[in-house]
LUMBA-497116 format. One record per residue (C-alpha): x, y, z. Coordinates in Angstrom, 1 decimal. Layout:
X; Y; Z .
...
//
This chain:
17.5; 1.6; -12.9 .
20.9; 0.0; -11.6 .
22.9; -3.0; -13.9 .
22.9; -5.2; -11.0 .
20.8; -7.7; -13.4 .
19.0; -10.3; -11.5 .
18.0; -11.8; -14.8 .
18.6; -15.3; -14.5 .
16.9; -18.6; -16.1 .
15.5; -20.6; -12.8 .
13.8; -17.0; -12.4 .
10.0; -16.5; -12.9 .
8.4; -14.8; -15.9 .
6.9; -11.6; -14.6 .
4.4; -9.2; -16.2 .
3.5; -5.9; -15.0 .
0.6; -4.4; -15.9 .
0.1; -1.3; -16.1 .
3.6; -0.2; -15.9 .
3.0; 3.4; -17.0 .
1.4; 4.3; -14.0 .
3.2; 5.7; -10.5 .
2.9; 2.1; -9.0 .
3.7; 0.5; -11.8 .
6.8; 2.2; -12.5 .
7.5; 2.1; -8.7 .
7.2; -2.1; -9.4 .
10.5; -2.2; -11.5 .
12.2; 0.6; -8.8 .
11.4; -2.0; -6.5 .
12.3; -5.2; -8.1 .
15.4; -3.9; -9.1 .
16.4; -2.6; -5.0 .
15.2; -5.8; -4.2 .
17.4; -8.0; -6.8 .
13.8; -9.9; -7.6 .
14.7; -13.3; -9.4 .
13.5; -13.0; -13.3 .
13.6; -14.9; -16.5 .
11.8; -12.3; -18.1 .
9.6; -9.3; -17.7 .
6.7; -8.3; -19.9 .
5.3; -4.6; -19.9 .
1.9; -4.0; -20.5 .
-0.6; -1.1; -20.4 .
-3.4; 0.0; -22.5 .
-3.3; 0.2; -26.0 .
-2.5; 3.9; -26.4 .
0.8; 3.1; -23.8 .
2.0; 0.3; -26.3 .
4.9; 1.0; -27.5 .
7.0; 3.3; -25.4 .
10.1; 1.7; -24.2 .
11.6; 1.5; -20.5 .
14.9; 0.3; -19.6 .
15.6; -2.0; -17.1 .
18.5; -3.4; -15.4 .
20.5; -2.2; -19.0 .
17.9; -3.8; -21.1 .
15.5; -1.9; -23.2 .
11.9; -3.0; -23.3 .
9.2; -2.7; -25.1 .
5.6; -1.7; -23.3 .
3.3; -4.3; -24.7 .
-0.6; -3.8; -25.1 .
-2.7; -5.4; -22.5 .
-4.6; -8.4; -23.9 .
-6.3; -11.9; -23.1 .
-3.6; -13.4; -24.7 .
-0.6; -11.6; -22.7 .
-0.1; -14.1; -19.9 .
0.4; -17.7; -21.3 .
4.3; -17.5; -20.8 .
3.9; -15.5; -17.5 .
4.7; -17.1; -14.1 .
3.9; -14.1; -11.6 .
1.2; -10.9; -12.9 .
2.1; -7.8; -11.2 .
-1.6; -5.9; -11.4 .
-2.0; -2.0; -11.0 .
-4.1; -1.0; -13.8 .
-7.3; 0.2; -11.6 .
-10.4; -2.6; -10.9 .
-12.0; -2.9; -13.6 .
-8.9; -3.7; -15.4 .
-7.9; -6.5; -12.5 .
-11.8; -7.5; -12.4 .
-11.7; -8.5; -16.3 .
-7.9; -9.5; -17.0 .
-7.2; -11.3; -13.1 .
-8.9; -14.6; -13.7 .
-8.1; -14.7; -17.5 .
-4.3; -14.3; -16.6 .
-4.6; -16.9; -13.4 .
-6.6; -19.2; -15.9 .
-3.5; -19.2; -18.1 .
-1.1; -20.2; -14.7 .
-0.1; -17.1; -13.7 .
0.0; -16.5; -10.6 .
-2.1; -12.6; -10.3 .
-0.8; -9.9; -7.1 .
-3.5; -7.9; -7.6 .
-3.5; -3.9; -6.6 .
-6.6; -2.9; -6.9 .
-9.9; -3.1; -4.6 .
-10.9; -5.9; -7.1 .
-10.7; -9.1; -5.2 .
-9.9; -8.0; -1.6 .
-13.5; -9.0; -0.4 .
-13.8; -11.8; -2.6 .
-14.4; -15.2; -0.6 .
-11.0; -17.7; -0.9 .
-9.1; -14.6; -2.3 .
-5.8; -14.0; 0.4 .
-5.5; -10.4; 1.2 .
-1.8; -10.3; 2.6 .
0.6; -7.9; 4.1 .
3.4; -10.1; 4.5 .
4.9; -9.0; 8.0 .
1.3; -9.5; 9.3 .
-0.4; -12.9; 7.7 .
1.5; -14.7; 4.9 .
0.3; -17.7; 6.5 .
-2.9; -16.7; 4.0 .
-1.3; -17.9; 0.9 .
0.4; -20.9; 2.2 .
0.7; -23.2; -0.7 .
0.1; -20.9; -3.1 .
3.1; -20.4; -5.8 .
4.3; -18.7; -8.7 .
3.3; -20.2; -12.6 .
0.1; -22.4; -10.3 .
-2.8; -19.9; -11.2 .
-4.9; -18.1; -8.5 .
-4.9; -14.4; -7.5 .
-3.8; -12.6; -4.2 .
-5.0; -9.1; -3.1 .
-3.0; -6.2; -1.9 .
-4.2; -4.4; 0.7 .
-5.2; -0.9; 0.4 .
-2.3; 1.4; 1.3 .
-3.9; 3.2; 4.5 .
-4.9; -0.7; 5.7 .
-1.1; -1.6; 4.8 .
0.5; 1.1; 6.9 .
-1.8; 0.8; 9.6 .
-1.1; -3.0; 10.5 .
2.2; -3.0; 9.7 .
2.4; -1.0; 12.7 .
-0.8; -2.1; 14.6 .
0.1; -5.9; 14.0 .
3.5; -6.2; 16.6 .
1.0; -4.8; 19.3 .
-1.9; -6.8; 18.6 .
0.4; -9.7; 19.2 .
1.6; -8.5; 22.5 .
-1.6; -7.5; 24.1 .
-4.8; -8.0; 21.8 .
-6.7; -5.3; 20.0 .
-9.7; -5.1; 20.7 .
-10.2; -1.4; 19.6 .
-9.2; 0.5; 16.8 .
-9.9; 4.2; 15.9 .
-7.6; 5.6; 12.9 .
-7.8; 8.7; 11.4 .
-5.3; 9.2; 8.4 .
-3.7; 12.1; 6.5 .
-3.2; 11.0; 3.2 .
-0.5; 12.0; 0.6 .
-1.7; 13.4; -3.2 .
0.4; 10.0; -4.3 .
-2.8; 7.9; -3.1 .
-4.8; 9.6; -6.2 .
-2.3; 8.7; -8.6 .
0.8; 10.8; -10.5 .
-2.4; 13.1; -12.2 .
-3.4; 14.2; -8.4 .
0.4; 14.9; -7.9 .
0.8; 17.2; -10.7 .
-2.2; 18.7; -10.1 .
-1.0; 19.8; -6.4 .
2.1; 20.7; -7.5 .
0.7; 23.3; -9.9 .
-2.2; 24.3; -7.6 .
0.8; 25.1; -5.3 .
2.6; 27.6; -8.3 .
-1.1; 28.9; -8.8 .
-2.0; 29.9; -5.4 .
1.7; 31.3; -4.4 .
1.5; 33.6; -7.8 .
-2.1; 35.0; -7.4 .
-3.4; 32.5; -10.2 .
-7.1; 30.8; -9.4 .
-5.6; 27.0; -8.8 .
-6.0; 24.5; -11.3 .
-9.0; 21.9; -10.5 .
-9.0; 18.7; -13.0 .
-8.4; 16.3; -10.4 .
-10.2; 17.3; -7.3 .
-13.1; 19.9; -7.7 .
-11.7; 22.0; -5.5 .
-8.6; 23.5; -4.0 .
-5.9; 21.2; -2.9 .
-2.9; 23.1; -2.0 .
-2.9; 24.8; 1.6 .
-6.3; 22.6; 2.2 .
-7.3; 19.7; 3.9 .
-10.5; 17.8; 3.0 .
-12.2; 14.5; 3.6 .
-11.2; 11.6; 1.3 .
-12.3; 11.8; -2.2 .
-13.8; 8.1; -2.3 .
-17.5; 7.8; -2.5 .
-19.4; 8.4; 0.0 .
-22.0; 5.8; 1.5 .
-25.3; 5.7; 3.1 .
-23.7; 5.1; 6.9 .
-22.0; 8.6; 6.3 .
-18.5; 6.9; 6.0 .
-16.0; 6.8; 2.6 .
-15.5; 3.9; 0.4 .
-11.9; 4.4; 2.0 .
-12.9; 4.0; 5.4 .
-14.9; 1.0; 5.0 .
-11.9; -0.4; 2.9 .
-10.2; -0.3; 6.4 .
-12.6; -1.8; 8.6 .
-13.4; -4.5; 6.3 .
-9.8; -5.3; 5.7 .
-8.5; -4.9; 9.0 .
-10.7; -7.9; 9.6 .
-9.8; -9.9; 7.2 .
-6.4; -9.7; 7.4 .
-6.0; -10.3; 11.4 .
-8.3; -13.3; 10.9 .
-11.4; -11.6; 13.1 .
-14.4; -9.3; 13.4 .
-13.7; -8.8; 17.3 .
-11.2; -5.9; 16.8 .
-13.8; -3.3; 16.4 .
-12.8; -0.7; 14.2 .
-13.6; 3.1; 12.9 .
-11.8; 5.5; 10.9 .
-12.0; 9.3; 9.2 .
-9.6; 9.4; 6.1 .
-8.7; 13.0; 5.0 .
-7.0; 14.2; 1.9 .
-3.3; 16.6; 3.0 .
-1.5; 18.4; 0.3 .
1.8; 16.2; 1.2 .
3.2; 14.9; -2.0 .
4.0; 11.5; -1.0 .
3.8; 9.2; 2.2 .
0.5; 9.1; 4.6 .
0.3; 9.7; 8.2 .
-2.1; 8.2; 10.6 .
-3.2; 8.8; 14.1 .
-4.1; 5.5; 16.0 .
-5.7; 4.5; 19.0 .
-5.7; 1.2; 20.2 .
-7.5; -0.5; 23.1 .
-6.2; -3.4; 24.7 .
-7.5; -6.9; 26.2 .
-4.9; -6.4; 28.6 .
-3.1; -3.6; 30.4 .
-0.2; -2.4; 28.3 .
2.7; -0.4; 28.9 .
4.4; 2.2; 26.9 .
7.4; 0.5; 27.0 .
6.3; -2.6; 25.6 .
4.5; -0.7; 23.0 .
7.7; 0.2; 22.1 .
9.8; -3.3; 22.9 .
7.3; -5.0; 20.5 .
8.0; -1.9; 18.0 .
11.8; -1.8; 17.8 .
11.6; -6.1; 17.5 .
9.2; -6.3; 14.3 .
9.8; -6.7; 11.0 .
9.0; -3.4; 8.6 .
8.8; -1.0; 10.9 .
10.9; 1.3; 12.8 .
10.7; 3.5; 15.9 .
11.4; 7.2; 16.0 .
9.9; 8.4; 19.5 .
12.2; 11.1; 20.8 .
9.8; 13.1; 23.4 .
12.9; 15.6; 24.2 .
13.4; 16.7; 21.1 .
9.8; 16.3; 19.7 .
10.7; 13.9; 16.9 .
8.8; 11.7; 15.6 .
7.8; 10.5; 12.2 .
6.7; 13.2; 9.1 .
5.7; 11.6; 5.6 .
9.0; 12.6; 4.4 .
11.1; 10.6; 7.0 .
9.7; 7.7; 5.2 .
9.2; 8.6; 2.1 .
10.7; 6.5; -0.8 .
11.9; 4.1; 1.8 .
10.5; 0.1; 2.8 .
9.3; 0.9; 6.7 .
6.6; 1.9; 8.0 .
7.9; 4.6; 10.6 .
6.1; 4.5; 14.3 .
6.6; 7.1; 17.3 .
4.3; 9.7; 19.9 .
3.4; 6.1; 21.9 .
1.3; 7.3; 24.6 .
-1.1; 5.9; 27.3 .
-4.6; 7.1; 26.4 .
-5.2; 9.3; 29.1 .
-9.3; 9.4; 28.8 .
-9.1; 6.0; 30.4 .
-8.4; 4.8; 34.0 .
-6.8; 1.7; 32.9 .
-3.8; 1.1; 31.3 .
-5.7; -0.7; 28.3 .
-5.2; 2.4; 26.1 .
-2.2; 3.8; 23.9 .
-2.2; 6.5; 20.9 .
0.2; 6.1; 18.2 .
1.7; 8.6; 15.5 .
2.4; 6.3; 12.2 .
4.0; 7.4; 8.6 .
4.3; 5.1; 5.5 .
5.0; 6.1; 2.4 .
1.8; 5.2; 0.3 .
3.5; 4.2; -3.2 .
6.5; 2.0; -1.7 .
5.2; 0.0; 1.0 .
1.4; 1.1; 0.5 .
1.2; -0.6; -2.6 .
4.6; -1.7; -5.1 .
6.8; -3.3; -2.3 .
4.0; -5.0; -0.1 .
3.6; -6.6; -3.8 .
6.5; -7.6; -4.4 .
6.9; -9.0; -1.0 .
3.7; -11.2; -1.6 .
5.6; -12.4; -5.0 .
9.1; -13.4; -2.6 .
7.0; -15.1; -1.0 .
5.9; -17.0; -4.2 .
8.8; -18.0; -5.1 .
//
């Protein structure tokens, strides 16, 4: 962490919980880049966590354990301790005023709860403000990276069709799924049968479908979680939407292929206009020297990284355009688009 403190009185108390985990620990990297506002921060994580000690901004601190009585002093709850976590320790910390940005599946259905990417609908929480109470939803990361990308265009010409099919990073499955591909890799390279505790099968050199549940219409928990969100956030059910979500042995960072129909006919070159203009995202479509965005272009950085813009060429209209679309999953997928959410709480 950096001494730039941005400690300062008129700040907000913030807690993070679950601050031993990748995104948690990815929430201080990213308050600290950001120069967040604080009065204080509380760390909290289960009770076998308590009691290891992080530093911050040249202060120590103390991880604290995760109770109902953590949050009476706390203004804004940073949440990534998984769902059931959220689902039990959400309302009891919004109860006590603080106001929960929760990063887990938890609430992101729930009726009256805002599910926000801030570059696409922070008109969702309007009114809504740190030390008040109530709980907003980040989105899931693939749903994040998507319409941060998606969202400029939708604006332009109206989607009114979405297929996405991702290739997503071991970081989505949490720091246990990238230790575990980083030693299936040293396994497999020296003749060793790979190491399987995470997925049951090999992950380095392999591709498979994403290791959410699977559900009776044949499609993952993960990509429901993107039609269902995708609708929510853009305020409508008319974009229709499908997706395949598949597991890559990349460390860090997802990529997604997207194909978007239009209400209207659409040129590359607005595609692209409306791309270099919008907030979050960046455009990296170089068609001479075939370069456009990998996972680790973006990786450990705030944009969402767009480029192979293309007129569908199965249609005969111009209402058609593929996309090529990289975000890394930890930093915009999940701890930044959080902290954005909390900016925009204060």
């Amino acid at each position: 962490m950096s001494v730039r403190a941005s400690k300062t009185e008129s700040g907000p108390s913030i807690a993070i919980a679950g601050v031993t985990g990748a995104v948690g620990q990815e929430f201080l990297r990213v308050l600290d880049e950001r120069q967040f506002p604080y009065s204080n921060i509380k760390m909290l994580a289960s009770k076998r966590s308590a009691g290891r000690q992080y530093e911050f901004q040249g202060e120590k601190y103390t991880v604290e354990e995760l109770t109902e009585d953590s949050f009476g002093d706390v203004d804004i709850a940073l949440f990534s301790a998984g769902g059931s976590i959220s689902r039990k320790y959400g309302p009891i910390a919004s109860a006590a005023g603080a106001t929960v940005v929760d990063n887990s599946s938890a609430f992101r259905q729930v009726e009256g709860v805002p599910l926000v990417i801030p570059e696409v609908n922070p008109e969702a929480m309007a009114g809504m403000r740190a030390g008040h109470g109530g709980i907003v939803a980040n989105p899931n990361c693939s749903t994040i990276i998507a319409l941060v990308a998606v969202a400029p265009l939708h604006r332009l010409a109206g989607v009114r069709r979405m297929i996405v099919s991702t290739y997503q990073a071991a970081s989505g499955a949490g720091q246990a799924a990238m230790e575990e591909l980083e030693q299936q890799t040293r396994d497999v390279l020296e003749g060793r049968p790979p190491t399987t505790n995470i997925f049951p099968f090999q992950y380095a050199f392999n591709v498979f479908s994403h290791n959410s549940p699977m559900l009776a219409n044949g499609y993952n928990e993960e990509e429901m979680k993107m039609v269902k969100e995708t609708h929510k956030i853009m305020g409508t059910r008319d974009i229709r939407v499908t997706a395949t979500c598949i597991r890559v042995p990349v460390m860090r960072a997802h990529a997604e292929s997207i194909n978007l129909e239009f209400e209207r006919d659409v040129s590359e070159e607005e595609a692209r206009e409306a791309i270099r203009a919008a907030a979050g995202v960046q455009l990296l479509d170089d068609r001479e020297a075939n370069r456009f965005p990998t996972p680790l272009d973006c990786s450990n950085l705030d944009d969402v990284f767009v480029g192979r813009i293309r007129r569908d060429t199965s249609r005969d209209d111009n209402r058609g355009l593929n996309l090529w679309v990289c975000g890394d999953q930890v930093k915009k997928g999940a701890a930044l688009n959080a902290v954005q959410i909390a900016e925009l709480l204060i």
